[in-house]
C-alpha positions in Angstrom: -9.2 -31.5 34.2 -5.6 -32.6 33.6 -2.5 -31.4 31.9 -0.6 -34.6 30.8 2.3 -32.9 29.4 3.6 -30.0 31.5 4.8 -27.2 29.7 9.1 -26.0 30.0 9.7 -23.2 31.7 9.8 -20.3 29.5 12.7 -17.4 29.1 12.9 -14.0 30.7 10.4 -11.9 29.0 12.1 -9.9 25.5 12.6 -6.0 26.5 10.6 -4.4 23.8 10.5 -1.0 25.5 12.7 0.4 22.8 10.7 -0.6 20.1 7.4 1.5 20.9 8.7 4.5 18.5 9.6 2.2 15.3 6.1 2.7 14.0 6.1 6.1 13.9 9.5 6.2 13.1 9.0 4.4 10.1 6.1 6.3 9.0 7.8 9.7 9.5 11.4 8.5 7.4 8.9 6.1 4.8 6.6 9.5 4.4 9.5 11.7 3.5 10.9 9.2 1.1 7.3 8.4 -0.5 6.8 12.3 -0.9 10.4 13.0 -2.4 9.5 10.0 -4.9 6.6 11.3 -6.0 8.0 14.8 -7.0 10.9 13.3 -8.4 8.9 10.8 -10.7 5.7 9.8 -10.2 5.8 6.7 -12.8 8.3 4.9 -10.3 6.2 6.3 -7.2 3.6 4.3 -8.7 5.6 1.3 -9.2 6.9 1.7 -5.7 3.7 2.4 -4.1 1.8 -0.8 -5.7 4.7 -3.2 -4.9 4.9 -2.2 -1.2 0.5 -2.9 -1.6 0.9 -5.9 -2.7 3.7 -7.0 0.2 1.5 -6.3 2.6 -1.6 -7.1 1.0 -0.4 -10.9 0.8 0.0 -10.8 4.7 -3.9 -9.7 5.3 -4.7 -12.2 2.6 -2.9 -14.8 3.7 -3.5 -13.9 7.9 -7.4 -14.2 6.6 -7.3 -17.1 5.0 -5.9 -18.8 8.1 -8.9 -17.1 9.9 -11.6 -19.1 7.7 -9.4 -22.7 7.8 -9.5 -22.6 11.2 -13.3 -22.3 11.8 -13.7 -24.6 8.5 -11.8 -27.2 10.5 -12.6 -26.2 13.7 -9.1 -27.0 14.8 -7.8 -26.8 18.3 -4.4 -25.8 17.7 -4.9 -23.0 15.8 -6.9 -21.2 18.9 -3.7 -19.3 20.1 -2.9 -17.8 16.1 -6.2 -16.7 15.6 -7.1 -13.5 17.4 -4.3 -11.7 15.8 -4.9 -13.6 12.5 -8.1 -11.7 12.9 -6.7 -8.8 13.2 -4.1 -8.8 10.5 -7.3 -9.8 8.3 -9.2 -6.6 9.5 -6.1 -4.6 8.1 -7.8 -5.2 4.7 -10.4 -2.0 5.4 -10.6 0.2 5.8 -6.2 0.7 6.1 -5.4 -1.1 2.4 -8.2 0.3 0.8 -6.9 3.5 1.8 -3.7 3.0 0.9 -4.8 1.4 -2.5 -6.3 5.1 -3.3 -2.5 6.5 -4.6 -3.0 3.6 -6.9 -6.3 4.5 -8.4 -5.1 7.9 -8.9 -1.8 7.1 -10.4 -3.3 4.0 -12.6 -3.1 6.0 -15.8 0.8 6.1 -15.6 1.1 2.8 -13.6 -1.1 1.0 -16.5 0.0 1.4 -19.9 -3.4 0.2 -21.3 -5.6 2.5 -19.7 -4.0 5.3 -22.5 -5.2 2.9 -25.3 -8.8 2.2 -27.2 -9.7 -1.6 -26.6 -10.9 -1.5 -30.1 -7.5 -1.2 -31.8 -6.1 -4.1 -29.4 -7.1 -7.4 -29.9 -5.6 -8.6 -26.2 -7.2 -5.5 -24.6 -10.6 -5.7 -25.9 -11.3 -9.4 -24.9 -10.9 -7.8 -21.7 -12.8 -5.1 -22.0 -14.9 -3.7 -19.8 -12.8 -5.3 -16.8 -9.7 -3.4 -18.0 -11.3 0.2 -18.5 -10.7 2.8 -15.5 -14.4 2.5 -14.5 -14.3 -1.2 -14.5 -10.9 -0.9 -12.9 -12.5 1.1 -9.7 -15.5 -0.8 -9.6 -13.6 -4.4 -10.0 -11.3 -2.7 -6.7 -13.8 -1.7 -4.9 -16.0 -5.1 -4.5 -12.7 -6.6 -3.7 -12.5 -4.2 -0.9 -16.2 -4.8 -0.2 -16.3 -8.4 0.0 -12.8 -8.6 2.1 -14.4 -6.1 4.6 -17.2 -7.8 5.3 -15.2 -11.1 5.8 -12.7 -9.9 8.1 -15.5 -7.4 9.8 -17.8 -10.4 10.1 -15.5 -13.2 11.7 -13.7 -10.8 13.7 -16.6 -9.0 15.5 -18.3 -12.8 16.2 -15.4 -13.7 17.8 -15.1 -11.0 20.3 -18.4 -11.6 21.1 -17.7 -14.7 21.7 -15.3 -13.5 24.3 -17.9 -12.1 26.0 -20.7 -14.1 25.7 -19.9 -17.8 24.5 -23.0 -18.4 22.8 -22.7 -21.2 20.6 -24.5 -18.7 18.1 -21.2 -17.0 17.5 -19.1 -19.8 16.5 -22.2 -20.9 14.3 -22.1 -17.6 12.4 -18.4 -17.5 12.0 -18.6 -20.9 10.3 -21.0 -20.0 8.0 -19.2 -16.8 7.4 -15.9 -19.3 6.9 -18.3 -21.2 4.6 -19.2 -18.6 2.0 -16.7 -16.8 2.6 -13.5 -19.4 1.1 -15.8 -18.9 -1.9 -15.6 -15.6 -2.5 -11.7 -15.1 -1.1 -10.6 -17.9 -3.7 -12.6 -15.6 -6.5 -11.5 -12.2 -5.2 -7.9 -13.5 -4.5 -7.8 -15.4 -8.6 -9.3 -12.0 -10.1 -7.5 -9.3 -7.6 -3.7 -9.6 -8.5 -4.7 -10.5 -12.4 -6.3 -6.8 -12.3 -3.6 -5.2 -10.3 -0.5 -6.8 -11.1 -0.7 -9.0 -13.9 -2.1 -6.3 -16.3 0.8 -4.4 -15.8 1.6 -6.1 -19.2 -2.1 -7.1 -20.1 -0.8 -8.9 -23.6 0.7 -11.6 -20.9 -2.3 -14.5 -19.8 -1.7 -17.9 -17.2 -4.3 -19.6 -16.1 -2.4 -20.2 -13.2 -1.6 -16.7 -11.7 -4.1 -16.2 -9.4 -3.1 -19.8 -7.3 0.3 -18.7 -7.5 -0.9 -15.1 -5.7 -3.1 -17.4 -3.5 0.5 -19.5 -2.1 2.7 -16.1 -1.6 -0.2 -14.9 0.9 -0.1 -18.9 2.7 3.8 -18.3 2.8 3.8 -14.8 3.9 1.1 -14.8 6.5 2.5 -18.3 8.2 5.9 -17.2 8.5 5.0 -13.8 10.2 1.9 -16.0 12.5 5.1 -17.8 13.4 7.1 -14.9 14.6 4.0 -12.9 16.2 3.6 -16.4 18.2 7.0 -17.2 19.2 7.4 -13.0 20.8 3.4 -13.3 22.3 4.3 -16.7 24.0 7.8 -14.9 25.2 6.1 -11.9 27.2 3.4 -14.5 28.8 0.5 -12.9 26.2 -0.2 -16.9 25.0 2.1 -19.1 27.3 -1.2 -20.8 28.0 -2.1 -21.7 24.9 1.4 -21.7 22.9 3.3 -25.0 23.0 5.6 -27.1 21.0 3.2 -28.8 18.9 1.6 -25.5 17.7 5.1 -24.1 16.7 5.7 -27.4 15.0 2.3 -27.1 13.2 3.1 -23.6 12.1 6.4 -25.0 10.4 4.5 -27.9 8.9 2.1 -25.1 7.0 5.1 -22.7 6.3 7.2 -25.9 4.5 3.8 -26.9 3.0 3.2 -23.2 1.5 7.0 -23.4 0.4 6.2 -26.5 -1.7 2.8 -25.1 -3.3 4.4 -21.3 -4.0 7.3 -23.4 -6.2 5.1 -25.7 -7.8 2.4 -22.7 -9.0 5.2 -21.0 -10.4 7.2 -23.8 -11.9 4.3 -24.7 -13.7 3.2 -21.7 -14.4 7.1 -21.4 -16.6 7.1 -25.0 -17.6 3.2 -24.8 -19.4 4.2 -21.3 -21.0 7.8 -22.2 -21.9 6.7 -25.5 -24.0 3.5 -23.6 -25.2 6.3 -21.6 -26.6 3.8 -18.6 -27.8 5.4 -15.1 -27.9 2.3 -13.3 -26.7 3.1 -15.3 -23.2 6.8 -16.0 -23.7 7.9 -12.3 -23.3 7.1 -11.7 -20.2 9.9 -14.2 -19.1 12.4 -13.1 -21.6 12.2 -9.4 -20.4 13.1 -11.4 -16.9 16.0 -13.0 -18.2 18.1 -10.4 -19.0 20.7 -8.1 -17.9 20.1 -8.4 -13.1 16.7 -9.6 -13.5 18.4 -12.9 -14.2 19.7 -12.6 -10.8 16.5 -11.8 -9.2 15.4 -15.1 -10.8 18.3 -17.0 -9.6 17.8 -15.6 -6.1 14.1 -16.6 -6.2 14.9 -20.2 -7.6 17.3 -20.9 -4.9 16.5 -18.7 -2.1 12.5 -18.9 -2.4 12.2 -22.7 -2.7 15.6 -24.7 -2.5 17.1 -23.1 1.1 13.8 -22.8 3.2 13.1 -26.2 1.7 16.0 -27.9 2.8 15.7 -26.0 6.2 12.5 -27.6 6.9 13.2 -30.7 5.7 14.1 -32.1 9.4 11.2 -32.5 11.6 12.8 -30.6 15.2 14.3 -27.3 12.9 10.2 -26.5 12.9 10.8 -25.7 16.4 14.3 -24.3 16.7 14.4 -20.9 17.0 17.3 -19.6 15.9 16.4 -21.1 12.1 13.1 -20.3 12.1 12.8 -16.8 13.2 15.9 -16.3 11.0 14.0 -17.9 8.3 10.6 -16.3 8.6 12.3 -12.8 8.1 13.8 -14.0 5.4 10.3 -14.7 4.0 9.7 -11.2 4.0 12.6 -10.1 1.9 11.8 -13.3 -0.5 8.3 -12.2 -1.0 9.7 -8.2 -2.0 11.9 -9.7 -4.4 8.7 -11.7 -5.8 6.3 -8.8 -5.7 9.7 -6.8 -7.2 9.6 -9.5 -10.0 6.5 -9.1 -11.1 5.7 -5.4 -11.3 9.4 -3.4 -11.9 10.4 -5.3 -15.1 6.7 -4.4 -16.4 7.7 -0.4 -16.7 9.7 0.5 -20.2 12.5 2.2 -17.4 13.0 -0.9 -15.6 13.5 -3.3 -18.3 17.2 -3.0 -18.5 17.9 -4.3 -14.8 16.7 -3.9 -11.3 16.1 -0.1 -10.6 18.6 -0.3 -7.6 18.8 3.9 -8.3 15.2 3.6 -6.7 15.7 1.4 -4.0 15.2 3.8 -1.2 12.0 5.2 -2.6 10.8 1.5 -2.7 12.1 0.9 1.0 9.8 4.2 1.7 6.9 3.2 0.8 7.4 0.0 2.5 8.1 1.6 5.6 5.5 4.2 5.3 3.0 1.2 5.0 4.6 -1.1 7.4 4.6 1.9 10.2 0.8 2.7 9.6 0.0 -0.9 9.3 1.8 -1.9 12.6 0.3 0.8 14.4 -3.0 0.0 13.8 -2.3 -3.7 14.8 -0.7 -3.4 17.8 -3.6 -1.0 18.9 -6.3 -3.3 17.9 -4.6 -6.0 19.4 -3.9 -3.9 23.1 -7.7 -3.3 23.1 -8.7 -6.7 23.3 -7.8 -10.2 24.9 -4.3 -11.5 23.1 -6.2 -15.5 22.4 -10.5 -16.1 22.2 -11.8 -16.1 25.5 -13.9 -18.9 24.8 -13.7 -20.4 22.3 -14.8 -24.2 22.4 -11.3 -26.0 21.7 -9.5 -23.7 23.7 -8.8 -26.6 26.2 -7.1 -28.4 23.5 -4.8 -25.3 22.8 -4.0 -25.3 26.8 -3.1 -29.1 26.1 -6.0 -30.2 28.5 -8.0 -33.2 28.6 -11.4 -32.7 30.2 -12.8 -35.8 31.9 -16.4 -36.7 29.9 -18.5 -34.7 32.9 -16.3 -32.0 32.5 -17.7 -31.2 29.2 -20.4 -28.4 29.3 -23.7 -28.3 27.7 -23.3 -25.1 25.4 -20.3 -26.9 23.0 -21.8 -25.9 19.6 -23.1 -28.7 17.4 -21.9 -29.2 14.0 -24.5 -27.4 12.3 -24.6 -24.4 10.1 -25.6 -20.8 10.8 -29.2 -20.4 11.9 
């Protein structure tokens, strides 16, 4: 067994004794915030609440999806990214679907139509009986259902597979892979159409759901790319972590920069020349008064800058852009979740509601503390990369000589 390409030596390890107490910082200062809100108005509570959801609901998504690709592909590279892919994935339930339960309670006063009778609305009753309140539990809680058992599913095969290494278990989280892109591409079209979309249910694209589908791509490989670069730093995946992998990372995260722009450009480009005012007004109330400036910021900060910053081939592996860059992912996809629910309530059709920014930046820190807790305890509890996994000599940047191969490598075949 050889290493042909010996890897540079690595930097002091970062000093992240300091940062132990953010979590629960967060979720003490985001809690106070979130319960100040709600007194004060629970209508923008609600809008709050559901936008900070939907931030980090496109990470689990996203960190998921990256889960099934690489058992669909059976890639080598993405070894090293996987485990805490899995583990952002297993955020989904049952921590989301317990913080979606402030937006089943609040849905009458976060969704205007549940207040009126689908038989005196022509656009509400060819949607009935999705968008009634029993439909709208029911709808929520198979989406919860079906991404639990995913992320449940692939993520308790592969620790097994850390102890075992049965070829059983990367069988089984194939064929979970397998059926399982089915039903994410379903749950994923159908989720944000009930959550977000029908904030203004009059509004229809056919497109919404693959635009959803490319913020979750974008946000879950620009924070794989940050969790990778830190793991690598303190040793946790210096054995599996090299240049290539970062530069793979950057390849997906410029990829999921193109897709996001083109979903949504066609999404305004089909509607625009349609030119039909049951779809066009959901970009004029956009348009006006600092909206326009959101859309200006997501135009040119969303696609043009990290496009052109990816552009060259060695900035995929630099460092100082990228980690720069991937944060500034996060604050693109707010301003995107921002843009599609605020401008939906009658109070926030006049501008941004900057008066309600710090309620907004409580619930995301509320969230973000809980969320971040639970990660970095999962991820504590078990091995930082699979254990065994059957290309983890490829993500060591081995080359086994043909009698070093063993006997157990799974075949190609589906689940038994």
């Amino acid at each position: 067994m050889t290493s042909p390409h010996p890897a540079p030596p690595l930097p002091p390890p970062l000093d992240l004794s300091g940062w132990r107490k953010v979590p629960a910082a967060l979720m003490v200062v985001g809690g106070l915030l979130s319960v100040v809100g709600l007194l004060a108005s629970p209508r923008e509570f609600g809008d709050s609440w559901l936008l900070a959801f939907m931030l980090y609901l496109t990470l689990a998504l996203g960190a998921l999806f990256l889960t099934m690709v690489h058992h669909l592909t059976d890639a080598g590279w993405s070894v090293a990214t996987r485990r805490f892919c899995e583990h952002l994935g297993a955020l989904l339930f049952p921590w989301l679907a317990i913080l979606f339960i402030p937006v089943l309670l609040l849905a009458p006063k976060i969704y205007a139509w549940l207040a009126l009778s689908p038989h005196d609305d022509r656009a509400l009753s060819a949607k009935w009986p999705l968008f009634t309140l029993p439909g709208f539990w029911a709808a929520s809680a198979i989406f919860f259902a079906i991404w639990w058992l995913l992320s449940w599913r692939l993520r308790s095969w592969s620790l097994k597979q850390d102890e075992t290494g049965e070829p059983l278990c990367t069988r089984k989280m194939r064929f979970h892979s397998g059926w399982g892109i089915l039903a994410f591409a379903a749950t994923v079209t159908v989720a944000p159409i009930l959550w977000m979309k029908s904030l203004q249910y009059q509004w229809s694209s056919t497109i919404y759901g693959l635009y959803f589908f490319a913020c979750c791509g974008w946000m879950a490989v620009a924070t794989a790319y940050v969790l990778a670069m830190i793991l690598q730093r303190q040793r946790l995946l210096s054995d599996v972590l090299h240049d290539n992998q970062f530069y793979f990372l950057g390849v997906l995260f410029f990829a999921f920069t193109l897709l996001q722009a083109y979903f949504e450009f066609a999404q305004y480009f089909v509607i625009w020349n349609g030119n039909v005012p049951d779809e066009t007004f959901w970009y004029l109330i956009r348009e006006h008064a600092s909206w326009w400036w959101v859309c200006m910021l997501l135009i040119f900060g969303h696609f043009f800058a990290p496009f052109i910053l990816l552009l060259p081939a060695g900035v995929k592996m630099n460092f100082k852009i990228m980690l720069p860059l991937c944060a500034w992912a996060w604050l693109m996809n707010f301003a995107d979740m921002a843009f599609n629910i605020l401008p939906a309530s009658p109070l926030n059709q006049g501008g941004y509601p900057f008066l309600w920014l710090w309620l907004q930046f409580g619930c995301v820190a509320f969230m973000g503390g809980l969320l971040s807790r639970v990660f970095l305890k999962n991820f504590i509890a078990h091995a930082p990369y699979p254990q065994r996994d059957p290309r983890l000599h490829e993500a060591m940047g081995l080359r086994l000589e043909p009698e070093e191969f063993p006997d157990t490598l799974p075949s190609e075949g589906g689940a038994e």
